[in-house]
C-alpha positions as CSV (number, residue, x, y, z in Angstrom):
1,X,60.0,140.7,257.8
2,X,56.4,140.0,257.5
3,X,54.3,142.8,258.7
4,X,52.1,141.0,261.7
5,X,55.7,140.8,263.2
6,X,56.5,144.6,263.1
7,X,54.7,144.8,267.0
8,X,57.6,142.3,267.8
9,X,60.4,144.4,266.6
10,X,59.3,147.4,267.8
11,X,58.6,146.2,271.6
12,X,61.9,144.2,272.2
13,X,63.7,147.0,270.1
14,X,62.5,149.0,272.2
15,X,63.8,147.3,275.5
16,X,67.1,146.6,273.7
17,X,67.1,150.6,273.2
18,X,66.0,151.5,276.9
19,X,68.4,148.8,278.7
20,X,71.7,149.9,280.2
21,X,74.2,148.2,277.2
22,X,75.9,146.9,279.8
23,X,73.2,144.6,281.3
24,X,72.3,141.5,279.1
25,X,69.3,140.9,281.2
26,X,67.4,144.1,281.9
27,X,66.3,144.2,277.7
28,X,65.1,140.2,278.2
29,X,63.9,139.3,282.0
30,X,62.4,142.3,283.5
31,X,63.1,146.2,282.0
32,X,61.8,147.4,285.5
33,X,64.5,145.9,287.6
34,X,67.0,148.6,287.9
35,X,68.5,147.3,290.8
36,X,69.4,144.1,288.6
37,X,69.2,141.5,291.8
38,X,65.8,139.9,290.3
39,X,66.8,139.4,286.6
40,X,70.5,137.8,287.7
41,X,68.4,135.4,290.3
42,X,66.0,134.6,287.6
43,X,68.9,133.8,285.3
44,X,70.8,131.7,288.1
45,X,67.6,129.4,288.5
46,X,67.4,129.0,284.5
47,X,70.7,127.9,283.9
48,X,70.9,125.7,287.1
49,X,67.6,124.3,285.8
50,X,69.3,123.9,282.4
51,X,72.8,122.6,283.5
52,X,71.6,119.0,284.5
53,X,70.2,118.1,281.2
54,X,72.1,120.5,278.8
55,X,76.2,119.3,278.1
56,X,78.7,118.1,275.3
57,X,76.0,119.7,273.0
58,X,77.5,118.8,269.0
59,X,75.2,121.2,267.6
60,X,72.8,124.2,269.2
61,X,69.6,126.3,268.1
62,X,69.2,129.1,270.7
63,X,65.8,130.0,269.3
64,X,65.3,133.7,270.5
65,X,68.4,134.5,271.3
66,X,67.7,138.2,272.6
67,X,70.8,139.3,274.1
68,X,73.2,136.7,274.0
69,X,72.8,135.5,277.9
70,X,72.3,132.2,276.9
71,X,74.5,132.0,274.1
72,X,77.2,133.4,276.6
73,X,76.1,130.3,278.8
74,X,76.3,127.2,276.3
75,X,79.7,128.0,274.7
76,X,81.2,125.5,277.1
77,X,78.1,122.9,276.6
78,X,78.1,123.2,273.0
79,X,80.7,122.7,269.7
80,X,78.8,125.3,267.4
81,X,76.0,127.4,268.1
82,X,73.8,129.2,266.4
83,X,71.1,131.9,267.8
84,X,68.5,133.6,266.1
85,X,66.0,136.6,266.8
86,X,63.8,138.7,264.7
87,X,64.6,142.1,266.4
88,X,68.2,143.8,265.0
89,X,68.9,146.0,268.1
90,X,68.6,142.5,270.4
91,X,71.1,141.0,267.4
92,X,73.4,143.9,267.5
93,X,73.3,143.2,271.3
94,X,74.1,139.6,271.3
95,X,76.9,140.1,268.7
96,X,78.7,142.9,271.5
97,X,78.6,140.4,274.6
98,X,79.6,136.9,271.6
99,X,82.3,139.1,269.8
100,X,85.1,136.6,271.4
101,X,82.9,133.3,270.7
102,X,84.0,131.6,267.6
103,X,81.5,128.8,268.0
104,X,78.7,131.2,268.2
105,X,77.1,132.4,265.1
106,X,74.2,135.0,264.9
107,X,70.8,135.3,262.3
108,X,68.6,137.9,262.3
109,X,65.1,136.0,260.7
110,X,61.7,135.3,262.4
111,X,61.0,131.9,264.3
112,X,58.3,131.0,261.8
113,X,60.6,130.8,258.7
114,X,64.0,129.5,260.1
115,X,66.4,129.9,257.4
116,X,68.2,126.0,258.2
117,X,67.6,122.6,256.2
118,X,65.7,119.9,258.3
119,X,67.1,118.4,261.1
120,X,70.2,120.9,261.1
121,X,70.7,120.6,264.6
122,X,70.8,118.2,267.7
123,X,69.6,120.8,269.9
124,X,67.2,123.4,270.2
125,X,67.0,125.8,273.4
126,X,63.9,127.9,274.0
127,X,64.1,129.5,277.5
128,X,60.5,132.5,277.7
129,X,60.2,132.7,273.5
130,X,57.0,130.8,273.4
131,X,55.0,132.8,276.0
132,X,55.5,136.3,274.4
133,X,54.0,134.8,271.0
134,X,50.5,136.1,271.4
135,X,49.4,137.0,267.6
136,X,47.5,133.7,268.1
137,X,47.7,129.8,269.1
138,X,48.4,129.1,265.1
139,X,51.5,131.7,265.5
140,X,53.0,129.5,268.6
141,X,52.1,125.8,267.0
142,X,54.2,127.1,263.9
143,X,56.9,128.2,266.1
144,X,56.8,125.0,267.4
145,X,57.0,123.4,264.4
146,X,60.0,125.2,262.7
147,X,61.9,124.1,265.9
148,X,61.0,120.3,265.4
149,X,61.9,120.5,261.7
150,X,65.0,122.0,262.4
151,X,66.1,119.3,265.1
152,X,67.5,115.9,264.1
153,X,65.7,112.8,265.0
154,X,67.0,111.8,268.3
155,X,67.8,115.3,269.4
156,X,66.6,117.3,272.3
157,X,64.8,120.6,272.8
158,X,65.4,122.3,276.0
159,X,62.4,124.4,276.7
160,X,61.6,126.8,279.5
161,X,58.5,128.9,279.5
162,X,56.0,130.4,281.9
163,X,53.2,128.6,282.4
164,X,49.6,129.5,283.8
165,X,47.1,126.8,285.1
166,X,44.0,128.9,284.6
167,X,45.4,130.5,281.2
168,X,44.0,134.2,280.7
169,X,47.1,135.4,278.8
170,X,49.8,132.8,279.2
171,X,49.5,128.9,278.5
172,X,49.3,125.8,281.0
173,X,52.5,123.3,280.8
174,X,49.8,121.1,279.5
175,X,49.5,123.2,276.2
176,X,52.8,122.5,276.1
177,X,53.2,119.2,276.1
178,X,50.6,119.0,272.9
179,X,52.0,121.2,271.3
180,X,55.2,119.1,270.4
181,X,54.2,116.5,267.9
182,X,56.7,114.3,266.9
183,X,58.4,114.4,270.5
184,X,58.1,112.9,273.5
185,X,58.9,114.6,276.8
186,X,61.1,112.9,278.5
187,X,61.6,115.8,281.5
188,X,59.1,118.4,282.6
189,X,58.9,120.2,285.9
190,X,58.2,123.2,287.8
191,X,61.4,125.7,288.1
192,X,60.3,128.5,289.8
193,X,57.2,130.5,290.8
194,X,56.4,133.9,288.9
195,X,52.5,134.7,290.1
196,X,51.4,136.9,292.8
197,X,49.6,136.9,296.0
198,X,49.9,133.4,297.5
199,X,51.7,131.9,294.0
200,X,54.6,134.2,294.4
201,X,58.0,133.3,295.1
202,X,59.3,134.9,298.5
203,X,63.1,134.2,296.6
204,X,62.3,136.4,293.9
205,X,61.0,139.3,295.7
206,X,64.0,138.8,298.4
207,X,66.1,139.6,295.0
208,X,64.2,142.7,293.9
209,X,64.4,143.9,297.4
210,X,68.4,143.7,297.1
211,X,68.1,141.3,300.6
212,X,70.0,138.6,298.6
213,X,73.4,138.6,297.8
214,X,74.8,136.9,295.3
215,X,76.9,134.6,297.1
216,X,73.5,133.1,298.3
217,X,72.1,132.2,294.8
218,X,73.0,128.5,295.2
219,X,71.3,128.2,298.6
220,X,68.0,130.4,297.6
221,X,67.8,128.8,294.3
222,X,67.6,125.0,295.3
223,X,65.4,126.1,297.9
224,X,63.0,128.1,295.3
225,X,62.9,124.9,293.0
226,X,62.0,123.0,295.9
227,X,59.1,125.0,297.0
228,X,57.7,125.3,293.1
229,X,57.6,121.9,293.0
230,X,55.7,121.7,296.2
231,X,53.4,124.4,294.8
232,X,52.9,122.5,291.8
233,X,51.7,119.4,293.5
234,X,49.7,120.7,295.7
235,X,48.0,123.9,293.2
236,X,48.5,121.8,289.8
237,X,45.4,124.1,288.2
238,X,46.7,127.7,289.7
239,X,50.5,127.5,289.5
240,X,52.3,130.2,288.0
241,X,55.8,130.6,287.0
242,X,59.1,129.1,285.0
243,X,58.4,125.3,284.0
244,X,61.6,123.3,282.3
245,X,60.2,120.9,279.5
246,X,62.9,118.4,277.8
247,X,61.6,116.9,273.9
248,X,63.2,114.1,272.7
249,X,63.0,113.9,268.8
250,X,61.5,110.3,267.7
251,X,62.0,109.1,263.9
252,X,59.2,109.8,261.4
């Protein structure tokens, strides 16, 4: 591996180290939710997100795979998958909780050299691998473009990252939306709100708290992708949190 990427390995081996083996979300969501009921509503509102555009998959890139929670997921949406990640303890992970897949195949490489032929796939999936790429914007864009070249003409990438309107450390959704040339984005909306103060999500910190059961998911979750996309209407510049994006490959 290329030594700029060393700080990668090291940080999300590190989770993968410190997280209960038991939990495939602690290592990838939040490593400070012990009580687990913010990472599994987090992951409830992803895949809910996910589930109206993501099905009958031929062919899937789950591009940062971490753990396996989404490879776990798409088994029944896609014929053959394949997920990558750069860090061997979140491999090793994601091989324990796929061992009884056999359409799920893993690679250990980094997301700026994918080890696949162009358009090798007719879906990508990228749920919070983008935001975390901080080396520099050139890092991201080439991110980007791996997954484009990798992704047959036609095909669809399903992306779901945290977005900033004032950016400090994170990108705005409109970054985003440049940043995948060759495409055009046929879905993008708020998911769920991440900030604090007045941009957090009441939902999510219900969760933390252990005041929401899991039998209320469904319920709480609608209701939280309601009220972010009332918060991003009405605070386009200053909204903060989970935003689906849907790329649609166009020919060359």
């Amino acid at each position: 591996m290329a030594e700029e990427y060393k700080s990668y390995e090291e940080k999300w081996g590190g989770r993968a180290k410190r997280a209960r083996k038991e939990d495939i979300l602690q290592s990838v969501i939040d490593p400070g939710d012990f009580g687990r009921g913010k990472n599994r509503f987090i992951d409830y509102v992803q895949k809910i997100a996910l589930s109206k555009h993501l099905v009958n998959a031929a062919s899937l890139l789950d591009f940062g795979c971490g753990t396996g929670r989404f490879l776990l997921w798409s088994s029944s949406r896609a014929s053959w998958i394949v997920g990558i990640d750069i860090t061997r303890e979140m491999i090793l992970l994601a091989k324990g909780h796929t061992r009884n897949l056999a359409n799920v195949r893993l690679v250990r490489c980094s997301c700026n050299h994918l080890p696949f032929r162009d358009e090798s796939f007719d879906n990508v999936l990228d749920v919070a691998v983008l935001q975390v790429l901080v080396l520099g914007e050139d890092d991201c864009v080439n991110a980007v473009n791996e997954m484009v070249r990798v992704l047959k003409t036609g095909g669809k990438a399903y992306v779901i990252e945290q977005v900033q309107g004032t950016p400090t450390t994170m990108r705005s959704h409109e970054d985003y939306l440049k940043m995948f040339r060759g495409c055009t984005c046929v879905v993008h909306k708020p998911v769920m709100r991440r900030g604090w103060g007045k941009s957090s999500s009441k939902m999510v910190v219900l969760a933390w708290k252990k005041k929401m059961p899991p039998f209320a998911f469904p319920l709480f979750g609608r209701i939280e992708m309601i009220m972010a996309k009332r918060h991003f209407e009405k605070r386009r510049a200053s909204f903060d949190g989970d935003y689906l994006f849907v790329f649609e490959k166009g020919a060359t």
